[in-house]
mmCIF file of the C-alpha atoms, coordinates in Angstrom:
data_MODEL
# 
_entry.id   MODEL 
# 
loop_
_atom_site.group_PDB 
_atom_site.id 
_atom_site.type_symbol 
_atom_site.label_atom_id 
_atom_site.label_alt_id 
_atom_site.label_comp_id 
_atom_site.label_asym_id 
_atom_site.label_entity_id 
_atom_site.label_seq_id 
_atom_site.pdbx_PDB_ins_code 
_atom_site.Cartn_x 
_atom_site.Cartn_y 
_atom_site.Cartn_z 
_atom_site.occupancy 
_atom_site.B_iso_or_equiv 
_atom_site.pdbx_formal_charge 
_atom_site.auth_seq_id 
_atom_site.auth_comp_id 
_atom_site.auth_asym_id 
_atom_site.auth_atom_id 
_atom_site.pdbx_PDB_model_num 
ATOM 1  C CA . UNK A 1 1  ? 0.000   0.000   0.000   1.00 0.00 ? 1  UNK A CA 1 
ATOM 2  C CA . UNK A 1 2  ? 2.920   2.295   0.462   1.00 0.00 ? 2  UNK A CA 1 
ATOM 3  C CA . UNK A 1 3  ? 3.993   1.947   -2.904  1.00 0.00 ? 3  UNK A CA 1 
ATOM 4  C CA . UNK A 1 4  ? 0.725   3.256   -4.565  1.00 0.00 ? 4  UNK A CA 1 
ATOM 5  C CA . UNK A 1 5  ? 0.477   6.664   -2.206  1.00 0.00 ? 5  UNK A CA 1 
ATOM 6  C CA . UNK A 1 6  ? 4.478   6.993   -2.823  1.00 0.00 ? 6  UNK A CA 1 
ATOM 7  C CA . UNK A 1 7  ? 3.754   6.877   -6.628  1.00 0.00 ? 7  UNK A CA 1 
ATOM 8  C CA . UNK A 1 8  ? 0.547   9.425   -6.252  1.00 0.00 ? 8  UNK A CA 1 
ATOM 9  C CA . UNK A 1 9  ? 2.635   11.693  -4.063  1.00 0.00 ? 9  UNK A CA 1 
ATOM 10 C CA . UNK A 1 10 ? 5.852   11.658  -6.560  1.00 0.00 ? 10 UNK A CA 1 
ATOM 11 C CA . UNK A 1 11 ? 3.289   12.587  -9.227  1.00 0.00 ? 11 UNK A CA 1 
ATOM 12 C CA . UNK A 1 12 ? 1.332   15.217  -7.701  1.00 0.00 ? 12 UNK A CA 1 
ATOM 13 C CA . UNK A 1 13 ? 5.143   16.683  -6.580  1.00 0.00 ? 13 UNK A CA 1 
ATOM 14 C CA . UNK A 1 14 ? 6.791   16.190  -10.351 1.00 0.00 ? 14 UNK A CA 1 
ATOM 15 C CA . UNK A 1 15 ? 5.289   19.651  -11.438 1.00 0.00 ? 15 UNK A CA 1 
ATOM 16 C CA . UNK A 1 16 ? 6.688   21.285  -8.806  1.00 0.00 ? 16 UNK A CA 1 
ATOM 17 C CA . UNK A 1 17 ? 10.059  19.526  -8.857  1.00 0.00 ? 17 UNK A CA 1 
ATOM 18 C CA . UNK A 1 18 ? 10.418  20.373  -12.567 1.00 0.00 ? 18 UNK A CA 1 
ATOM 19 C CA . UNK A 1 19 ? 9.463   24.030  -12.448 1.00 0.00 ? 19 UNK A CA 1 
ATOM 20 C CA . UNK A 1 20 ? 12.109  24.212  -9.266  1.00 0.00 ? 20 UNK A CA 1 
ATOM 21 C CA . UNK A 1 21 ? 14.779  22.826  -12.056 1.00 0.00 ? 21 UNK A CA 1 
ATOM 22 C CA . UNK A 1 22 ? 13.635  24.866  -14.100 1.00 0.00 ? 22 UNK A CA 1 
ATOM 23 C CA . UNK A 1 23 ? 14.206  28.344  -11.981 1.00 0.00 ? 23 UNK A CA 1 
ATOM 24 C CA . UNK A 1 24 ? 17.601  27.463  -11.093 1.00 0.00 ? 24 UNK A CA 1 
ATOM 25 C CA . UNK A 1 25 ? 18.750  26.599  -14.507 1.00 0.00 ? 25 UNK A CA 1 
ATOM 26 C CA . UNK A 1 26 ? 17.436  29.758  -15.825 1.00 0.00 ? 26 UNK A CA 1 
ATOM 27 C CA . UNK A 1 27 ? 19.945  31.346  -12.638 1.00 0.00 ? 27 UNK A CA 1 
ATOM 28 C CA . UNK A 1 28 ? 16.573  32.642  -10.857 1.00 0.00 ? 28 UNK A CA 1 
ATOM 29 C CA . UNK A 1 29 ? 15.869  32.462  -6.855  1.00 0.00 ? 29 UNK A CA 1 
ATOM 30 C CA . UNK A 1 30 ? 14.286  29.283  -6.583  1.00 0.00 ? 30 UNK A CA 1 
ATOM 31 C CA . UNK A 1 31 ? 12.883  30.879  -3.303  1.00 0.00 ? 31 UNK A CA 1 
ATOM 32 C CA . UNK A 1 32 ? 11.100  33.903  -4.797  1.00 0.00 ? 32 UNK A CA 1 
ATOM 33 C CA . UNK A 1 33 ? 7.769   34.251  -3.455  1.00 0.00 ? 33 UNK A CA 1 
ATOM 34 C CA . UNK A 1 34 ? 6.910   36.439  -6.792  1.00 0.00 ? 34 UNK A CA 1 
ATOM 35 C CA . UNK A 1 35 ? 7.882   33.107  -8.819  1.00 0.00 ? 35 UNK A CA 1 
ATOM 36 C CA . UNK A 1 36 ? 5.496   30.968  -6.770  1.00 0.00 ? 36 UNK A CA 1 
ATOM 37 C CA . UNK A 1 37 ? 2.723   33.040  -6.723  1.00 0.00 ? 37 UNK A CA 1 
ATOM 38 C CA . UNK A 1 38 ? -0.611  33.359  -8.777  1.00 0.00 ? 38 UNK A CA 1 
ATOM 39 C CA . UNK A 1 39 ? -1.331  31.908  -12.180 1.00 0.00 ? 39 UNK A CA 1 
ATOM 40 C CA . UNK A 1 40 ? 2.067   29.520  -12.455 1.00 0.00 ? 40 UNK A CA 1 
ATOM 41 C CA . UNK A 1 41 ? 1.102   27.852  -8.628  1.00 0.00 ? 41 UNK A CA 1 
ATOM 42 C CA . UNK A 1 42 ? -2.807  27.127  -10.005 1.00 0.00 ? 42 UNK A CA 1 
ATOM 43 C CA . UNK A 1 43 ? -1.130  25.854  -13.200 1.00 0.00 ? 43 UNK A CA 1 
ATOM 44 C CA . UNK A 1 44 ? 1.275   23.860  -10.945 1.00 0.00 ? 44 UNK A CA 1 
ATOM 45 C CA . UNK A 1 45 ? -1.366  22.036  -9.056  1.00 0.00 ? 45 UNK A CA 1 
ATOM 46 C CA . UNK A 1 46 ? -3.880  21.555  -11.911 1.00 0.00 ? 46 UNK A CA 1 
ATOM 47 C CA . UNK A 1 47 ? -0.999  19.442  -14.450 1.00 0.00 ? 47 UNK A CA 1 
ATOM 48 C CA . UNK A 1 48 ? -0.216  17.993  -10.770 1.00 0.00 ? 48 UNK A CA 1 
ATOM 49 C CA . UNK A 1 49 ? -4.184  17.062  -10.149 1.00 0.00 ? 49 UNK A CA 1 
ATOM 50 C CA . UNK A 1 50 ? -4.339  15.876  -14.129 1.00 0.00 ? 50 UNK A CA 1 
ATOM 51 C CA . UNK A 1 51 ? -1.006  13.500  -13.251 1.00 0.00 ? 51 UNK A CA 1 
ATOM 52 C CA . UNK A 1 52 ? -2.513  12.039  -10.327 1.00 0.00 ? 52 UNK A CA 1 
ATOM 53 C CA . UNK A 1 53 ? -6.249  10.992  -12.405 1.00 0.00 ? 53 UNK A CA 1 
ATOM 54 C CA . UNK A 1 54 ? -4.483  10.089  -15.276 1.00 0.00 ? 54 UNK A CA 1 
ATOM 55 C CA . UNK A 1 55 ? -2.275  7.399   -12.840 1.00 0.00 ? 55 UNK A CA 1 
ATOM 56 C CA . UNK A 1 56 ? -5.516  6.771   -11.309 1.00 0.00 ? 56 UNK A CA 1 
ATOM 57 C CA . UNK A 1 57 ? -6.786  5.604   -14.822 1.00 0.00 ? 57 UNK A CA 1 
ATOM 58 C CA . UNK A 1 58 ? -4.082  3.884   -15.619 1.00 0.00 ? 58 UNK A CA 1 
ATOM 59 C CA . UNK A 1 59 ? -3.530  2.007   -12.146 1.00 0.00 ? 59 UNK A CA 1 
ATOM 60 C CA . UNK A 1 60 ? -7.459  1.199   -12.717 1.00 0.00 ? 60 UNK A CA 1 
ATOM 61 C CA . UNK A 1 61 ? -7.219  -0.072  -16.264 1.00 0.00 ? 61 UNK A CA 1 
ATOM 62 C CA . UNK A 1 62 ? -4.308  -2.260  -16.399 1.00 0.00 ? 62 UNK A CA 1 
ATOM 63 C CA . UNK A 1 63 ? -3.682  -2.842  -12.642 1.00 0.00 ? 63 UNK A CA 1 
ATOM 64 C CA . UNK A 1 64 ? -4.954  -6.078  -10.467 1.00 0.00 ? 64 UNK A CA 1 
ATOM 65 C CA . UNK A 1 65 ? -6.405  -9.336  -11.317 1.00 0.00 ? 65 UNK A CA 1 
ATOM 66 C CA . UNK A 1 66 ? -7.662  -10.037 -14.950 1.00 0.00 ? 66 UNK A CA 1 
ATOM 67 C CA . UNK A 1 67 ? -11.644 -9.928  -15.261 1.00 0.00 ? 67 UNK A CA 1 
ATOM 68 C CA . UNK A 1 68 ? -13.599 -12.777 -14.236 1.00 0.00 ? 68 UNK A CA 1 
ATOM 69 C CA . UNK A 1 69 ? -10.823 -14.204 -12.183 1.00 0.00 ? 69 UNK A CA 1 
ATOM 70 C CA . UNK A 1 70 ? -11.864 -15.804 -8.725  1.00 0.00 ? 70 UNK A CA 1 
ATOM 71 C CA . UNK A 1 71 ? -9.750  -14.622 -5.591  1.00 0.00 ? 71 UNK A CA 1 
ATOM 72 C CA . UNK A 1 72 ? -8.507  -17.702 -3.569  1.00 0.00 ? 72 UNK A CA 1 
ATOM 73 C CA . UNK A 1 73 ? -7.538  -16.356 0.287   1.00 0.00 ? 73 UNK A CA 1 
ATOM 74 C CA . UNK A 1 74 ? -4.421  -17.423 1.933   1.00 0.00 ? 74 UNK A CA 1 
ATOM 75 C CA . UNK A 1 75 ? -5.465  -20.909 3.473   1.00 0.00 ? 75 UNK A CA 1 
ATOM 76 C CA . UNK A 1 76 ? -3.246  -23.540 5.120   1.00 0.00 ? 76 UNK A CA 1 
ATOM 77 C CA . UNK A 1 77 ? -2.166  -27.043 3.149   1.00 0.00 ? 77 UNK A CA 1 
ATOM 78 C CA . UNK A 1 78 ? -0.204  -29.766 4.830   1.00 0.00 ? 78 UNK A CA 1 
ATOM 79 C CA . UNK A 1 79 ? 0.622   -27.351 7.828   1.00 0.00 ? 79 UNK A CA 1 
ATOM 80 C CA . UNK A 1 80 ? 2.245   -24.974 5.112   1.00 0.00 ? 80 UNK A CA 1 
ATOM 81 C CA . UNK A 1 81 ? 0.676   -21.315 4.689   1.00 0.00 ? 81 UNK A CA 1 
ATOM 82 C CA . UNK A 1 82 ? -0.452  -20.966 1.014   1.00 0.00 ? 82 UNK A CA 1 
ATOM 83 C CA . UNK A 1 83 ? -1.014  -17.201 0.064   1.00 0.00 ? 83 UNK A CA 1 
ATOM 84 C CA . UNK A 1 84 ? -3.770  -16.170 -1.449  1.00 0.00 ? 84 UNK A CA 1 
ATOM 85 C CA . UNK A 1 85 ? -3.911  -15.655 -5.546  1.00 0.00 ? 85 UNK A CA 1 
ATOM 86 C CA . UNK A 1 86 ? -6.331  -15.089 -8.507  1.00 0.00 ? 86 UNK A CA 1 
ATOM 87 C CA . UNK A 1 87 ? -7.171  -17.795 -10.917 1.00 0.00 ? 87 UNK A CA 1 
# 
């Protein structure tokens, strides 16, 4: 379960992380409230927002156990613990 937030987090922090990059390759204060502010920070959140549905989509789509599979719980066989899978 850690995996999946890690991977929404990274994603929603990517836009962010990029225009950072970019401010300090282009020699500018990467602290500069004036850079953060306004139109560029709600432009910064919504690609972030549209990253995290799209990986929602995609987790969704082609994630987890094919369609009509049947979930078999972890059980125990000759004293051995058998974990649970989809066939």
């Amino acid at each position: 379960m850690i995996r999946p937030v890690a991977i929404e987090i990274a994603l929603f922090l990517a836009p962010f992380a990029v225009y950072a990059i970019f401010l300090l390759v282009t020699q500018r204060t990467v602290l500069d409230v004036e850079l953060w502010a306004g139109p560029r920070l709600i432009w910064l959140v919504i690609i972030a927002l549209v990253l995290m549905i799209g990986s929602f989509v995609i987790f969704a789509q082609f994630g987890g156990a094919p369609p009509g599979s049947t979930y078999i719980p972890a059980h125990i066989e000759d004293g051995k613990l058998v974990p649970g899978e989809t066939r």
